[in-house]
C-alpha positions as CSV (number, residue, x, y, z in Angstrom):
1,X,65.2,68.2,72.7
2,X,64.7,69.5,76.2
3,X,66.3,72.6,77.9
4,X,66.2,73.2,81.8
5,X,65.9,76.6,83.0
6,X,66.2,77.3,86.8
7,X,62.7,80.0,88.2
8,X,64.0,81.6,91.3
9,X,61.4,83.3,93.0
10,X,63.9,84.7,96.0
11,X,61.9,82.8,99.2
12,X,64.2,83.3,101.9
13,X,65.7,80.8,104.5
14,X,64.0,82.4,107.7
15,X,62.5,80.0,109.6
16,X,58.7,80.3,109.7
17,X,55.4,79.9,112.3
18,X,52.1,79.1,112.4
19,X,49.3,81.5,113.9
20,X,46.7,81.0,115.4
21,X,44.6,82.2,112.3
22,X,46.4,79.2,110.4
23,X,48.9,81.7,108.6
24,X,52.2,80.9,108.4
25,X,54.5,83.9,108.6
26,X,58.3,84.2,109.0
27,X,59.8,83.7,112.7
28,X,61.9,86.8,113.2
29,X,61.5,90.4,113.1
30,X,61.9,93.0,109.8
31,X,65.2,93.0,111.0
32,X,65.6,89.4,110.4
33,X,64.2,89.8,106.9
34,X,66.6,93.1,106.1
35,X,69.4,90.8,106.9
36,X,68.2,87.5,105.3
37,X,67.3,90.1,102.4
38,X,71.0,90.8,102.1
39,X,72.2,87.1,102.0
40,X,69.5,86.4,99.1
41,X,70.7,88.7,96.7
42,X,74.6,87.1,97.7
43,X,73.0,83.5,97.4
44,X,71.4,84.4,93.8
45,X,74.2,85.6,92.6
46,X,76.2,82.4,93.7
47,X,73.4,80.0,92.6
48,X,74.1,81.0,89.0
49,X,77.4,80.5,89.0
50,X,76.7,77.1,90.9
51,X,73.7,76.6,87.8
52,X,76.1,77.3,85.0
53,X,79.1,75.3,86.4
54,X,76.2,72.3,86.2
55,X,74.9,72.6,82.3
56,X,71.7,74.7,83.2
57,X,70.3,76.4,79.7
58,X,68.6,79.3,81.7
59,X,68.7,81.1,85.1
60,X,65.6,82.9,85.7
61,X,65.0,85.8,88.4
62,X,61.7,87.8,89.7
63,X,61.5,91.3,90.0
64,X,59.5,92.1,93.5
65,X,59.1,95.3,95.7
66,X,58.8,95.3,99.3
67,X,57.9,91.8,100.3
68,X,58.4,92.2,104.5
69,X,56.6,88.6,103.8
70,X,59.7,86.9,102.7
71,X,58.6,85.6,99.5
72,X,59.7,86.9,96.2
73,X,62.5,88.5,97.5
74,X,64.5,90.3,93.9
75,X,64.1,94.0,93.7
76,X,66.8,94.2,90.7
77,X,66.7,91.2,89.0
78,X,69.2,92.6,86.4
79,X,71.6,94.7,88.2
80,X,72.0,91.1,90.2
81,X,72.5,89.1,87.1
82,X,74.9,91.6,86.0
83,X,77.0,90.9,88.8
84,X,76.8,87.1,87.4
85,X,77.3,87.8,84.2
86,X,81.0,88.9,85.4
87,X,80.9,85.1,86.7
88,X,79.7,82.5,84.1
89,X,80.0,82.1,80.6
90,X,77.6,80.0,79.2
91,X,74.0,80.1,80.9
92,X,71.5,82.4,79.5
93,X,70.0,84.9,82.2
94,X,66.7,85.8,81.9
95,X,64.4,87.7,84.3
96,X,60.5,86.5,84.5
97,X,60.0,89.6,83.9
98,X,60.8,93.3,83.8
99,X,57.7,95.2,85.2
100,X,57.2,96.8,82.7
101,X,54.9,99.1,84.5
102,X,57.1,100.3,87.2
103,X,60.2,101.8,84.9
104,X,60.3,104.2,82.7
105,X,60.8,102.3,79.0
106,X,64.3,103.7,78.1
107,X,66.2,103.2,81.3
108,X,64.5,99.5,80.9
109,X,65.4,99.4,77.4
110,X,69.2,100.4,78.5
111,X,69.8,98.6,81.4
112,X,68.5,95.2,79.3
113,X,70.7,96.1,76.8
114,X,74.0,96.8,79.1
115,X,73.0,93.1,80.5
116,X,73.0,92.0,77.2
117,X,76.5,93.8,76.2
118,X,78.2,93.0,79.8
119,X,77.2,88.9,79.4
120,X,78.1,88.3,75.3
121,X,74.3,88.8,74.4
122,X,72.8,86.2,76.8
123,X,70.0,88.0,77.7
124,X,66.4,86.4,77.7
125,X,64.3,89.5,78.4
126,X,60.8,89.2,79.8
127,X,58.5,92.1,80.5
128,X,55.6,91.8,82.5
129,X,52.6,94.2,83.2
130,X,52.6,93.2,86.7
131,X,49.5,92.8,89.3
132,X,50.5,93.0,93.2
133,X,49.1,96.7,94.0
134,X,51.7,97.3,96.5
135,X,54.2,97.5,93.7
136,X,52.5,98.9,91.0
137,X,50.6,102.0,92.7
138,X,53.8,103.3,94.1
139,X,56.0,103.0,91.3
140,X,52.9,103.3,88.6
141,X,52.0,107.0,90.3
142,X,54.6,109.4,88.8
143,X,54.8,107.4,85.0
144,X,50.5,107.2,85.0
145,X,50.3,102.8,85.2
146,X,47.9,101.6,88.1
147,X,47.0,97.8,88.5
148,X,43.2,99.1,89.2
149,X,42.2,99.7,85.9
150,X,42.9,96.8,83.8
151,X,42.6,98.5,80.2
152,X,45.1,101.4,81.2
153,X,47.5,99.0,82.4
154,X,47.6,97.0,79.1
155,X,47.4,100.5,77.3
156,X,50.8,101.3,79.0
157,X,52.2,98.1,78.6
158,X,51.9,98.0,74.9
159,X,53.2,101.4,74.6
160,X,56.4,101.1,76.6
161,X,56.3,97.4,74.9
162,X,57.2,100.0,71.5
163,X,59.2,102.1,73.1
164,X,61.9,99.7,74.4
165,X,61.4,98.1,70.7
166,X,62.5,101.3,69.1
167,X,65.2,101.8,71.4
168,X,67.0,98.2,70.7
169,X,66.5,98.9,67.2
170,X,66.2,102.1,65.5
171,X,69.1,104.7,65.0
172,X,67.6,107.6,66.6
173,X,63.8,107.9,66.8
174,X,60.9,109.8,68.4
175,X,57.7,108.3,70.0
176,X,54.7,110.4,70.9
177,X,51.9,108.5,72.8
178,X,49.0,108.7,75.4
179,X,51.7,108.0,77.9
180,X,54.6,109.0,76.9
181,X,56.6,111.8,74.6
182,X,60.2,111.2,73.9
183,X,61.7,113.7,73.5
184,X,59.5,115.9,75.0
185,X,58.0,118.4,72.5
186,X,59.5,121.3,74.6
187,X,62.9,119.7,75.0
188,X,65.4,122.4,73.8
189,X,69.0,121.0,72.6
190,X,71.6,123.8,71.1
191,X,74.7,121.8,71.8
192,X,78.0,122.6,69.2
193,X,79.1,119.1,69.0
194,X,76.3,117.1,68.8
195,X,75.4,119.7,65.7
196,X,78.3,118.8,64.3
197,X,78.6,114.8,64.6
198,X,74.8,115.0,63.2
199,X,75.1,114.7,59.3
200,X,78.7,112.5,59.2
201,X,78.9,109.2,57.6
202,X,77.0,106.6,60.2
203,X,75.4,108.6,62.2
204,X,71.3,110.2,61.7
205,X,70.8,113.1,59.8
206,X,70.7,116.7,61.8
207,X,67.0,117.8,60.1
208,X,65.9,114.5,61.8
209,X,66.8,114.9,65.4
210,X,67.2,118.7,65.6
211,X,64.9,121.3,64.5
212,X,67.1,124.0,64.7
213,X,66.1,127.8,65.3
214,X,67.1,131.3,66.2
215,X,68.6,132.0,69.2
216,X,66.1,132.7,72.4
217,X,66.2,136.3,72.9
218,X,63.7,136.0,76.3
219,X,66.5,133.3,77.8
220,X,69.6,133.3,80.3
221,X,71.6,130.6,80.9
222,X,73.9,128.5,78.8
223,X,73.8,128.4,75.2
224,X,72.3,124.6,74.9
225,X,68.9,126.3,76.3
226,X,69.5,129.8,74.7
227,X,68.1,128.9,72.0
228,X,64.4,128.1,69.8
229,X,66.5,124.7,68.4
230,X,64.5,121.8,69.6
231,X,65.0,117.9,70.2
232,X,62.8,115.7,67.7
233,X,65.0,112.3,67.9
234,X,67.2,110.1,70.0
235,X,69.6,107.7,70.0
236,X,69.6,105.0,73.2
237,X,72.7,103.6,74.3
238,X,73.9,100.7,74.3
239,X,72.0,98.6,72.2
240,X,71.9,94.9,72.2
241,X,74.8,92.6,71.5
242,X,71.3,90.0,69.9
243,X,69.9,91.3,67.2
244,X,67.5,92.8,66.3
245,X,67.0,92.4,70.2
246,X,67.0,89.7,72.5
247,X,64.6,87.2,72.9
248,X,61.4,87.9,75.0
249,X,58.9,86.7,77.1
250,X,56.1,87.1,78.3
251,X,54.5,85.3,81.9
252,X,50.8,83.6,80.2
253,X,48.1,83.3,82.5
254,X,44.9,84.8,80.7
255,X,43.9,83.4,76.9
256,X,44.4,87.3,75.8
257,X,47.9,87.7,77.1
258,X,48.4,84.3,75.0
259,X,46.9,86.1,71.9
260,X,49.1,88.9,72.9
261,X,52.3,87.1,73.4
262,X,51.8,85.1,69.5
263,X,50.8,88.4,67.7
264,X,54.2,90.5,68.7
265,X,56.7,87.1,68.2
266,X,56.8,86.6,72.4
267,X,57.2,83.7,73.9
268,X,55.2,82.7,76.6
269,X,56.0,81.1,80.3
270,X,53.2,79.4,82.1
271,X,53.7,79.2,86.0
272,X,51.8,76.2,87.7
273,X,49.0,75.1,85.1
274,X,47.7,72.4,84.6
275,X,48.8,69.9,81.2
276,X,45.5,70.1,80.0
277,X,45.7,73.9,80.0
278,X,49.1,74.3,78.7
279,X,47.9,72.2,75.6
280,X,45.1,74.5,75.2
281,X,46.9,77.7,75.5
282,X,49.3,76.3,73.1
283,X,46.5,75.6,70.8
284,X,45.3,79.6,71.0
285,X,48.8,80.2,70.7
286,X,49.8,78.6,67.5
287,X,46.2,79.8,66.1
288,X,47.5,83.9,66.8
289,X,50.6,82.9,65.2
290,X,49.3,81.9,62.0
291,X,46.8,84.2,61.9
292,X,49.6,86.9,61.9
293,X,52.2,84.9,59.8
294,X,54.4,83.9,62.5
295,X,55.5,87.1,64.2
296,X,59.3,86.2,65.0
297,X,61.9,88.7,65.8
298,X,64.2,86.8,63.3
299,X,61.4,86.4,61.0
300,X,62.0,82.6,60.7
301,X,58.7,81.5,59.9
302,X,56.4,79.0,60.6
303,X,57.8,77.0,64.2
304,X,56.7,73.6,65.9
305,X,54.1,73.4,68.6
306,X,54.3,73.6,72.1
307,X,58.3,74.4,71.9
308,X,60.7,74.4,68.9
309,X,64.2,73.6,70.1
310,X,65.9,74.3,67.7
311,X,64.6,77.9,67.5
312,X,64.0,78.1,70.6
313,X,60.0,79.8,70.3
314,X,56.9,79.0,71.6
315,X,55.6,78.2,75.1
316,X,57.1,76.3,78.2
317,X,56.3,75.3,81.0
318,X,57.5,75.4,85.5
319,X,56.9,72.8,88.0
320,X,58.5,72.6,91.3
321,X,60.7,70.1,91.7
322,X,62.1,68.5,95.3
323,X,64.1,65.4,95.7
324,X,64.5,63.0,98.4
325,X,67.0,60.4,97.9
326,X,69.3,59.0,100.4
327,X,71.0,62.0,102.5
328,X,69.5,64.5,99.9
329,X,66.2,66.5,100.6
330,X,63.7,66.7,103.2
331,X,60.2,66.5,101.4
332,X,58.5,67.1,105.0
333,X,60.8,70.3,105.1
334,X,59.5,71.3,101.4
335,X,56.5,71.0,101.6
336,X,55.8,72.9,104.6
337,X,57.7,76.0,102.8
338,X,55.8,75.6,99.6
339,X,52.2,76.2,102.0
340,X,54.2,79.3,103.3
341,X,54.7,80.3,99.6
342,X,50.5,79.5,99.0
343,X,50.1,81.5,102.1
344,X,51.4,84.5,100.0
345,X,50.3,83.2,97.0
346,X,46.6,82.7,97.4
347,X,45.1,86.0,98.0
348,X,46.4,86.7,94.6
349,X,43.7,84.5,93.0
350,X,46.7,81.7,92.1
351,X,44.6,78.9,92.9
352,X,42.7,79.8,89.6
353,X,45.7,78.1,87.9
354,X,45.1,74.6,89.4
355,X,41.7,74.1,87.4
356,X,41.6,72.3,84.1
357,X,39.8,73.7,80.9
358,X,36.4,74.0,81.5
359,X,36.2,72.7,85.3
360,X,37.2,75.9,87.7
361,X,39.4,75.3,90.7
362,X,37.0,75.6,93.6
363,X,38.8,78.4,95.9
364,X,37.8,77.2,99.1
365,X,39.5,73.6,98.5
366,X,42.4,73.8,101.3
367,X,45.9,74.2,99.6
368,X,48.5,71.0,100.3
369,X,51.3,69.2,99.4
370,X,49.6,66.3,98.5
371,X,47.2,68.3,96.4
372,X,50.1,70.0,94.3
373,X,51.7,66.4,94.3
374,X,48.5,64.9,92.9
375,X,48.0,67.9,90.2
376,X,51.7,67.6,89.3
377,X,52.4,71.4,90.1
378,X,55.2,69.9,92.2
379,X,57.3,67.1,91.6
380,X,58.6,65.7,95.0
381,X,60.0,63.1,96.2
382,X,62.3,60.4,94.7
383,X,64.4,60.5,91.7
384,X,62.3,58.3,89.6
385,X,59.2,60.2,90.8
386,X,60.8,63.6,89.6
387,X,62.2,61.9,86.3
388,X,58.4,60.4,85.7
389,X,56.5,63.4,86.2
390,X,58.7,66.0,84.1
391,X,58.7,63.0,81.0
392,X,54.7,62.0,81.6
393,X,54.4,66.3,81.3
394,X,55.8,66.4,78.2
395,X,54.3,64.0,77.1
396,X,51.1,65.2,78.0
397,X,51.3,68.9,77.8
398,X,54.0,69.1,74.6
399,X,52.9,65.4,72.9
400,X,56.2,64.1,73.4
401,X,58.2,67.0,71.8
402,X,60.7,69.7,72.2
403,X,59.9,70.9,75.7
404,X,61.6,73.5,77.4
405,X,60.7,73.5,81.4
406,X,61.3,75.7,84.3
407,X,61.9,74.4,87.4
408,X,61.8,76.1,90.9
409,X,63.9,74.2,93.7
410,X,63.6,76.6,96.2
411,X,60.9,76.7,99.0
412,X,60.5,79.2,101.9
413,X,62.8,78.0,104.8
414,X,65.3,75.9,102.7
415,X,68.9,76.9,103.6
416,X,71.3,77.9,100.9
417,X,73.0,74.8,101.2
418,X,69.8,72.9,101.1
419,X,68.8,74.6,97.5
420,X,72.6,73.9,95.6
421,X,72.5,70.4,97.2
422,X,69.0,70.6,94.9
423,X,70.6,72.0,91.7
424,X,73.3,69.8,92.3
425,X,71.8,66.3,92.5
426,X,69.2,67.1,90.0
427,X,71.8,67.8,87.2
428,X,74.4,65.0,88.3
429,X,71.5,62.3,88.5
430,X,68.4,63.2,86.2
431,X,69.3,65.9,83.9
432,X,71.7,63.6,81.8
433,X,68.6,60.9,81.7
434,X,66.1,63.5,80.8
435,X,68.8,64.9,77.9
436,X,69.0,61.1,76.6
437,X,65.2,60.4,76.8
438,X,64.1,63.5,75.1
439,X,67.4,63.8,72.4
440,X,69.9,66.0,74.0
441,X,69.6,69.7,74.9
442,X,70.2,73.2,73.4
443,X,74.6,73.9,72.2
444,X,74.9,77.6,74.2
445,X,78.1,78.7,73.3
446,X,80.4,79.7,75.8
447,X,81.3,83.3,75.7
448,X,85.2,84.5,76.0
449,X,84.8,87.9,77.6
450,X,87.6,88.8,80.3
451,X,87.2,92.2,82.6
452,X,90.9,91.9,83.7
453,X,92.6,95.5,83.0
454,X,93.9,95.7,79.7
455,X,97.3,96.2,81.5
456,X,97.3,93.2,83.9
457,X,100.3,91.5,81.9
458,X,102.7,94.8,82.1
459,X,101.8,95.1,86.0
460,X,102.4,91.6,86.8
461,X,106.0,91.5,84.8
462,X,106.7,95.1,86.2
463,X,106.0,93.3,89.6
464,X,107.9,90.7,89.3
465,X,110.7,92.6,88.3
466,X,110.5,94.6,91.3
């Protein structure tokens, strides 16, 4: 089985330039990127439409802050896919990832949720601890994560990690942590009516979220704060339409974020490595997994390598994918934007993913097309080429498995046009071959959910009678 899910980063359509220093950079003013900003978010939204109209199993969105570069451009991956959701009705939308480390952990854990309750529970959640400074340190400063100090950023990530678990799952509960209290120990609550829904028949008992005391004799004000009666518990709403929650994911780089993502029943993306070091990562993987008794939020148990289709866990894979084929494409075009996207890229340490196990990617090796091409991080060119490379990566990365693969068809400077002709031709011409060479692809069900008023048939025949 193999399921296709789209990875759009957000690179923008601005046409870019060379500098002297060898830098390319985009060809316009801030301006220019404001505006072409603005289109993105508008092109996104159509591209998943476009994506689920095609049979695509998964659309797949950044989340990135402040890029005047014009890469990466998705500030709200899930406010955007909640304007899709209103839009398709079968493709899962999933967001690689939630920064975990720039939200506070209930208004992640609700706003994944109302995703999940606004598109018939086709959420595929992933949380991230994120590592561009820019982002982090500004949105990291008032809720105490930092990208300079490795250990506390891990530290926070797990704990929110438990928060947004309790959240999605528990009735009403409390956490109290290094980072975070909820409630806060001082948080007074004397309110009449939530005193008196507490004890009924389906909802928490009032000795569990209230401690309740005498009135405050030192305090003015309204009664809900008059008062020694304090807030132990809450109760997050909505919760998810997928239960227990739904699924989640994890970007893998690093062996311990692999180990991470097996122990807590995560699944795992990898970016651009290699299929030597996807085999071993899945190798550390499974290893975690069965040291722990295959964490699953389903608790299903023991699950292929690699990828299990049919229950959809484990680890997969993203390539970049361009095709040239008769009017379709321009590989000269792509490939230029994918050494703008290295550009950005690079100073990140991304190169490190190019190595295999064992034999380090030397940094100062210049970046190219034809070196992605020949370490199959990109698949360009024909349709044969593209078909080839994604079947010779399964076979070599997942043994000739279940393989679910990301693919990325955007590169900086593409037009809109130029990316859905992508989508397009890739699903009329190869996805049907891939589907029949690797035994079909994942059943989504499509999801009946209309947002038409609930009085649209009484207005239209009151119309018409006018």
């Amino acid at each position: 089985m193999i399921e296709i899910g789209i990875f759009d980063t957000g690179a923008l359509d601005l046409p870019f330039k060379e500098g002297a220093d060898g830098i390319r950079v985009t060809d316009g003013t801030l301006k220019d990127v404001q505006a072409a900003t603005a289109e993105m978010m508008k092109a996104s939204i159509r591209r998943m439409v476009l994506a689920d109209q095609l049979g695509y199993d998964i659309y797949w969105l950044v989340e990135h802050h402040f890029n005047i570069e014009g890469m990466e451009i998705s500030p709200n991956p899930l406010q955007v896919q909640s304007a899709a959701a209103m839009l398709t009705n079968r493709i899962r939308l999933g967001q690689l990832a939630n920064i975990v480390t720039w939200h506070h952990p209930l208004r992640l854990a609700e706003q994944v949720a109302l995703l999940d309750v606004l598109s018939g529970g086709r959420v595929e959640c992933g949380l991230g601890r994120g590592y561009q400074p820019r982002e982090t340190e500004v949105f990291g400063q008032s809720l105490g994560s930092t990208t300079q100090d490795q250990e506390r950023n891990r530290s926070f990530f797990d704990e929110a990690f438990t928060i947004v678990k309790k959240a999605w799952t528990e009735q009403s509960f409390s956490h109290h942590g290094e980072f975070f209290s909820v409630p806060p120990t001082w948080a007074k609550w004397n309110h009449s009516q939530t005193i008196a829904q507490l004890g009924r028949e389906g909802f928490p008992d009032l000795e569990d979220v209230l401690d309740i005391g005498p009135p405050d004799l030192y305090s003015g004000g309204m009664p809900v704060v008059a008062t020694t009666t304090r807030l132990k518990q809450l109760s997050v709403l909505p919760q998810p339409v997928q239960k227990p929650y739904p699924p989640l994911w994890e970007g893998i780089t690093s062996n311990r974020s692999c180990q991470w993502a097996a122990r807590n029943g995560v699944n795992g993306n990898f970016f651009y490595e290699s299929a030597a070091k996807i085999r071993e990562k899945i190798g550390i993987y499974m290893e975690e997994a069965a040291k722990h008794d295959w964490p699953d939020r389903l608790g299903r148990g023991e699950f292929k390598p690699g990828w299990d289709g049919e229950r959809r866990r484990g680890l997969i894979a993203s390539r970049v994918i361009h095709v040239q084929e008769g009017s379709v494409g321009n590989l000269k075009k792509a490939g230029e934007g994918e050494m703008a996207l290295w550009d950005f890229y690079s100073p990140f340490g991304f190169s490190g993913v190019l190595g295999d196990p064992g034999e380090p990617f030397d940094p100062t090796i210049p970046i190219t097309p034809d070196l992605l091409r020949e370490r199959d991080v990109i698949f360009q060119g024909s349709k044969q080429r593209v078909l080839e490379g994604i079947l010779k990566l399964r076979e070599d990365a997942y043994g000739g498995g279940d393989m679910c693969l990301n693919l990325r068809f955007e590169s900086a400077g593409m037009s809109h046009e130029e990316v859905e002709e992508q989508y397009w031709f890739f699903a009329e011409e190869i996805l049907p071959e891939l589907r029949r060479e690797c035994g079909g692809g994942p059943e989504h069900p499509v999801v009946e959910q209309s947002y038409a008023p609930l009085l649209a048939d009484r207005l239209a025949s009151e119309a018409s009678v006018a």
